[in-house]
C-alpha positions in Angstrom: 0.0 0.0 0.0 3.0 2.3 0.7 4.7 1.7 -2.1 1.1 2.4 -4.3 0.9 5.6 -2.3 4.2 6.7 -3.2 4.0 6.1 -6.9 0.9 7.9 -7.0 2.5 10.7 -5.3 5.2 10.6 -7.7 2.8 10.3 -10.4 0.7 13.7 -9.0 4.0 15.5 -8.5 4.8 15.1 -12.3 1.3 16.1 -13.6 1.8 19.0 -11.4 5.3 20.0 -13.1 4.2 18.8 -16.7 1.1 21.1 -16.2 3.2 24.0 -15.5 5.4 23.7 -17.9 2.7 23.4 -20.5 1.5 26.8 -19.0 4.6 28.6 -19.4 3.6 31.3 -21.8 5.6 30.8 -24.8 4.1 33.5 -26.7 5.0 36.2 -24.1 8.6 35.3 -24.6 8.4 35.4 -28.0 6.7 38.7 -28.2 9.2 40.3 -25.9 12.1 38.6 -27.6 11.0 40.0 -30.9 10.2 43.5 -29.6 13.8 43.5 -27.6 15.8 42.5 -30.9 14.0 44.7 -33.5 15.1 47.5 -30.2 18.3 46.3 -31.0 18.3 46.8 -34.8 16.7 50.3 -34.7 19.4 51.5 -31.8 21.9 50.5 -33.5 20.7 52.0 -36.5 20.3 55.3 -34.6 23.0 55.7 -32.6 25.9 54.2 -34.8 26.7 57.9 -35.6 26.5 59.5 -33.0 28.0 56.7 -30.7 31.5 57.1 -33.4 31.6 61.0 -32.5 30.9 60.7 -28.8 32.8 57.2 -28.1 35.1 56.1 -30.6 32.7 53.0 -31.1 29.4 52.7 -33.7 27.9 49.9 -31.4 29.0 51.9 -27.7 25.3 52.1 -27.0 24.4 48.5 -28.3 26.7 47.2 -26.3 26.0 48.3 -23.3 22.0 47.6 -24.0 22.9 43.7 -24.9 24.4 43.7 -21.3 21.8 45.5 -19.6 19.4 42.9 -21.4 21.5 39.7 -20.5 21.3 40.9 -16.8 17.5 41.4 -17.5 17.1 38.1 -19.0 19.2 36.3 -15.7 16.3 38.1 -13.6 14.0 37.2 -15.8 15.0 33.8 -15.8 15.1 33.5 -12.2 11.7 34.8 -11.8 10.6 32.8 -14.2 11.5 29.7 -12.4 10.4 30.7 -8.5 6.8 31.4 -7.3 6.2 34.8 -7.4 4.5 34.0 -4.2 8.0 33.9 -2.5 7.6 37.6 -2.6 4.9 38.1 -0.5 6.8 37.9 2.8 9.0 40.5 1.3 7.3 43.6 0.5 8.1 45.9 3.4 11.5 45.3 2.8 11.5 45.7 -1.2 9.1 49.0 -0.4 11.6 50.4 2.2 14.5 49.8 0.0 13.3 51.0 -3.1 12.3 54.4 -1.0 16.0 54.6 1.0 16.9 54.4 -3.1 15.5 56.7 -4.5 16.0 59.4 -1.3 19.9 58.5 -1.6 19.6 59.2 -5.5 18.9 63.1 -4.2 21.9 63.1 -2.2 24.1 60.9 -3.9 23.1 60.2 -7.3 25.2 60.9 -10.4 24.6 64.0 -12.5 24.1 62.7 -16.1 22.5 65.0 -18.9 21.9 67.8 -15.9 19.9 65.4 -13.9 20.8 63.6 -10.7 19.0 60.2 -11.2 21.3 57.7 -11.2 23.4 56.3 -8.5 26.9 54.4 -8.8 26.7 50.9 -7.3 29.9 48.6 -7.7 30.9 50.5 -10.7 27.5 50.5 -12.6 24.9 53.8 -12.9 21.9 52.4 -11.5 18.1 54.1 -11.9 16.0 53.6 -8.3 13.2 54.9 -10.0 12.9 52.1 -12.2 13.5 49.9 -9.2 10.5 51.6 -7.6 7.7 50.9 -10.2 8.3 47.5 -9.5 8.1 48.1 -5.6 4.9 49.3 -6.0 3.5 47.1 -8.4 4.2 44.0 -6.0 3.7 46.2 -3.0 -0.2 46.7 -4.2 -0.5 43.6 -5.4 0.0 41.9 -1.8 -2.2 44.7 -0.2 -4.9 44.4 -2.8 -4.7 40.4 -2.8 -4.4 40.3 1.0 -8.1 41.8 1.6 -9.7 42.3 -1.6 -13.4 42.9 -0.3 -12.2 45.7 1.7 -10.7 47.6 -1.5 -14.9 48.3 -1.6 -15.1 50.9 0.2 -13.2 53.8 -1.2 -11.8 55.2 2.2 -9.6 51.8 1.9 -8.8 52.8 -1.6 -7.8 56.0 -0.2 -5.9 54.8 2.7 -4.2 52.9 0.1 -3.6 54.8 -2.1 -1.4 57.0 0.7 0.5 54.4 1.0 2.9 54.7 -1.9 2.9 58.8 -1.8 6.1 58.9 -0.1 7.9 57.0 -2.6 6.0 59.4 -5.2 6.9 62.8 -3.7 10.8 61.4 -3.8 10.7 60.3 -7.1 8.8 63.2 -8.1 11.6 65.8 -6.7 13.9 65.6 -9.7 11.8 62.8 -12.2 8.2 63.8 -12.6 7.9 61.7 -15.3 8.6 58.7 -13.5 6.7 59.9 -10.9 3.5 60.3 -12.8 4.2 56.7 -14.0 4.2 55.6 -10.5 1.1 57.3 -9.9 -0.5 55.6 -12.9 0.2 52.4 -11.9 -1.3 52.6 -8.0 -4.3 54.0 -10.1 -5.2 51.4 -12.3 -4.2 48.6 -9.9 -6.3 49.9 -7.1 -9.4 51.0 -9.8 -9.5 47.8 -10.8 -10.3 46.6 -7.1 -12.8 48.6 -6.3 -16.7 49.5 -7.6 -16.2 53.2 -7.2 -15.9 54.4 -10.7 -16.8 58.2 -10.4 -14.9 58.6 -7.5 -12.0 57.5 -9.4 -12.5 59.4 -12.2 -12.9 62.7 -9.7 -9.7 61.2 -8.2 -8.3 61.2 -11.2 -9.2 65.0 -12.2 -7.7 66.5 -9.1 -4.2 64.6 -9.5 -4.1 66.5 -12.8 -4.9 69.6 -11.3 -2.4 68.8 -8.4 0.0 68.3 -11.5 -0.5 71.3 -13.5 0.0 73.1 -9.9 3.5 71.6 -9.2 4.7 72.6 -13.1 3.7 76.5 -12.6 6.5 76.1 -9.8 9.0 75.0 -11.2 9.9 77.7 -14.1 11.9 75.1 -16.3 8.9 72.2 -16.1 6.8 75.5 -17.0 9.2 75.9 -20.2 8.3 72.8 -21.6 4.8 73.5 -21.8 5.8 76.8 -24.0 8.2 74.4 -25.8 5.3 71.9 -26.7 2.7 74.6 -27.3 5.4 76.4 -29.7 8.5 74.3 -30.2 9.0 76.4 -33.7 10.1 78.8 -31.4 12.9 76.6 -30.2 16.7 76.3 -31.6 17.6 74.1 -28.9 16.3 71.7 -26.0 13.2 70.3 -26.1 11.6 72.2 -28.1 14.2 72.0 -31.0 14.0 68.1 -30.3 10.4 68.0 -30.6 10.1 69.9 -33.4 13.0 67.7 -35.6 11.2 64.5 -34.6 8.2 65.6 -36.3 10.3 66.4 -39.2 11.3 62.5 -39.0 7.4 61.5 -38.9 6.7 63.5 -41.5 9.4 62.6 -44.0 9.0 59.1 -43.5 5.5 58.4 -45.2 3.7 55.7 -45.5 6.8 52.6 -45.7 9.7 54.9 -44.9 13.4 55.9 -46.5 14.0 52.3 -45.5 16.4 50.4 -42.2 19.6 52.6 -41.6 18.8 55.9 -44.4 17.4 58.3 -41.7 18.4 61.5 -42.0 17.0 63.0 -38.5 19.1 60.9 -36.8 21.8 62.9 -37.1 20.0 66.4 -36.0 17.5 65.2 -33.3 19.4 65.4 -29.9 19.7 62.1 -28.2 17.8 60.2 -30.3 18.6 56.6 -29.3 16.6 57.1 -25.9 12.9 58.7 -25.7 13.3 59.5 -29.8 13.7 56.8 -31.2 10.0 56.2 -32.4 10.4 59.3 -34.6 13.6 57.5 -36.4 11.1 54.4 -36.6 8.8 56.4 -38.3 10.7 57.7 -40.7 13.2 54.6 -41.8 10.0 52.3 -41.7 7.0 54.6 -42.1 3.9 54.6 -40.8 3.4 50.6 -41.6 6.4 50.2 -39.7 5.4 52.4 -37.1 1.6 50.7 -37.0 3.8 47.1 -36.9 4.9 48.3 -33.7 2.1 49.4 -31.8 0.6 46.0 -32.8 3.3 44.5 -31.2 2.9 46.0 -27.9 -1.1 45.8 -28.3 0.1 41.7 -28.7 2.3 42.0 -25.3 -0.2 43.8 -23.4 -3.0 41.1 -24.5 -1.0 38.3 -23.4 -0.1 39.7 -19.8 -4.2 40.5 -19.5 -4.5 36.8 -20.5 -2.4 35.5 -17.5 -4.1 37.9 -15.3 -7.4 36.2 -16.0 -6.1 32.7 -15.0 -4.1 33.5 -12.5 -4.4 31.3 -9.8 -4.9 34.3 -7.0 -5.1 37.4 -7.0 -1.7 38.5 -6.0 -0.3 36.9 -9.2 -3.2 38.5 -10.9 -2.6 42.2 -10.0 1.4 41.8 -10.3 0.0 41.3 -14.0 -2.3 44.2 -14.0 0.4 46.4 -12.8 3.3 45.2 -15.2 0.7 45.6 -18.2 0.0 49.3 -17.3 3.8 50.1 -16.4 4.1 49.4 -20.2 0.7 50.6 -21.3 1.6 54.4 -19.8 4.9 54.4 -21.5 4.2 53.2 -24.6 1.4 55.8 -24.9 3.3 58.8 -22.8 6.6 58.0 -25.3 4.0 58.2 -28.0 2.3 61.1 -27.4 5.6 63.1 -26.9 7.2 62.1 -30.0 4.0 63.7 -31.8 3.7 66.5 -29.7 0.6 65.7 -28.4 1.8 66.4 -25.1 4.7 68.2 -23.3 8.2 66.2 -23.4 8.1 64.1 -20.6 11.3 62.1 -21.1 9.7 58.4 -20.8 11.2 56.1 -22.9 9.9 53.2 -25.4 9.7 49.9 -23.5 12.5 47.5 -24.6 13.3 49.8 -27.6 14.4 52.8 -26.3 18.2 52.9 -25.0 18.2 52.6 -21.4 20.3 49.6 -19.5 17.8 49.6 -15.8 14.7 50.4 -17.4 15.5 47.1 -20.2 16.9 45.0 -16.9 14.0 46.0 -14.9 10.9 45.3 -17.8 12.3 41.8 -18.5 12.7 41.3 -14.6 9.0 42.2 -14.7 8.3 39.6 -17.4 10.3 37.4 -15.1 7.4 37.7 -12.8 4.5 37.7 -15.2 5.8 34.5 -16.7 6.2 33.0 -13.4 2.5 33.9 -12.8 2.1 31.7 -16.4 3.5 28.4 -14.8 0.6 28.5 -12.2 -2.5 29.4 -14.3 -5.7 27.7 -13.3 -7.9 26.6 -16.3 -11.7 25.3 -15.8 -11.2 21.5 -15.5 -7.8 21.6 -15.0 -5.3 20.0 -12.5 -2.6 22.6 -11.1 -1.1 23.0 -8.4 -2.5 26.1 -6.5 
């Protein structure tokens, strides 16, 4: 009877396993593997001239993204392979470290491109504020997931809510971009908890306002709005930059001047990094630029897909929060390049140059496709 017992167990114990590897989502590895090579085709078709004046080397920049993305795919990879639910025990900590982070980043932090953001850790510049998108979104996630009925009343959404203003207030003293990216995030994730859809929406109008508020302060923030409402008037910063990738768009056409025979690319300043979807347009066109977009609409299905099967919630709204890290930068990078809105500096998810912001999105994947491994499907047998 033992020995019956044990083989049975055996035999569970593989189902179990076989079962998760058949959930493994193959397709959201593929997307992102696609997206994160034809990132590096396009940066190294946009930077390979400006890398030779700066550097000395046409692939400088490439090079330094492939590592950023091989450290990526090792968290990845590790993520991958571990139950996300490993992390619940260890919010507080990856909360309270992110914050300490980004506050030493103020003190600390390396001045690159006349912006302290980056801090110098064993010899490699390091972005917290990258680092703290992902705090939040598993930081939410375990509050959400811990008691989700009480995410019903909206003075719990509010309480929580407060919870992850300290980290924005840092972040937003020298990266409101990032900031408002943050804010996003704790937004959706906790809208999609609770019932309370007008409140959120008046929510959502007074964070604007609150917004618009901190920009009239600061005179250089109040610049760029002058810059996006008239960046004709502008021979330099980011007006000038604005206005030369719309040049890009608009010479491009409808299939481009074809891979590597962009001309903008040598006017528009720094154009490997938020940019680069003007140099897209105009080497590929809008079909190319349209090809994209699909691609991410593509990413962003598959990540809602795993949210729906998740097997709890927790692994569900670590989902919901990845999808809409990428779903506001893809549209805020977007919407800038056009001028449809004031230059923000957010870049283009796995496309944009950028080593922690590559490292950290594929460590996010990590996570998601972890979440994949333990998806629950009507009639199914996984293990929970």
């Amino acid at each position: 009877m033992t020995g019956k017992k044990a083989g049975s167990e055996d035999k569970t114990s593989y189902v179990r396993k076989l079962n998760k590897l058949k959930n493994f989502d193959y397709t959201l590895l593929f997307i992102v593997v696609f997206i994160l090579a034809f990132g590096f085709v396009m940066l190294y078709s946009t930077s390979a001239y400006g890398a030779t004046l700066k550097h000395g080397s046409s692939i400088f920049y490439l090079k330094k993204q492939l590592i950023a993305s091989v450290l990526g795919f090792a968290g990845m990879t590790f993520l991958a392979f571990h139950d996300y639910k490993l992390l619940k025990p260890l919010i507080g900590i990856i909360y309270l470290v992110s914050l300490v982070l980004c506050i030493a980043v103020i003190f600390v932090g390396t001045n690159l491109n006349n912006s302290s953001r980056w801090l110098r850790i064993a010899g490699v510049s390091v972005q917290p504020s990258e680092l703290a998108k992902v705090a939040v979104i598993i930081f939410l996630a375990a509050i959400i997931s811990r008691a989700p009925k009480a995410q019903r009343d909206f003075k719990t959404n509010a309480i929580t809510f407060v919870t992850i203003i300290p980290i924005f207030i840092v972040v937003a003293y020298n990266n409101l971009s990032t900031a408002v990216i943050i804010m996003g995030i704790a937004f959706v994730m906790i809208f999609v908890a609770s019932p309370h859809f007008w409140k959120f929406i008046l929510l959502a109008v007074g964070s604007v306002v609150l917004i618009v508020i901190y920009i009239s302060f600061a005179s250089y923030r109040a610049g760029r709005i002058d810059a996006w409402l008239h960046p004709e008037n502008y021979t330099s910063g980011t007006g000038f930059q604005t206005l030369q990738g719309l040049y890009a768009i608009g010479s491009g056409g409808l299939f481009g001047k074809g891979l590597g025979e962009s001309m903008q690319k040598y006017i528009v300043p720094e154009a490997q990094n938020d940019m680069i979807f003007s140099i897209i347009c105009e080497e590929l066109g809008i079909f190319g630029a349209i090809c994209v977009i699909l691609m991410y609409i593509l990413l962003l299905y598959r990540l809602l897909y795993i949210a729906n099967h998740a097997r709890d919630l927790f692994g569900s709204f670590i989902c919901i929060g990845i999808m809409t890290h990428i779903s506001l930068q893809v549209l805020l990078n977007i919407a800038v390049v056009t001028n449809s809105m004031p230059n923000t500096g957010v870049t283009l998810p796995l496309i944009s140059y950028g080593g922690t912001s590559v490292a950290v999105l594929l460590s996010e994947i990590g996570l998601a496709l972890s979440v994949s491994r333990y998806m629950e499907f009507e009639g199914s047998e996984i293990d929970g």
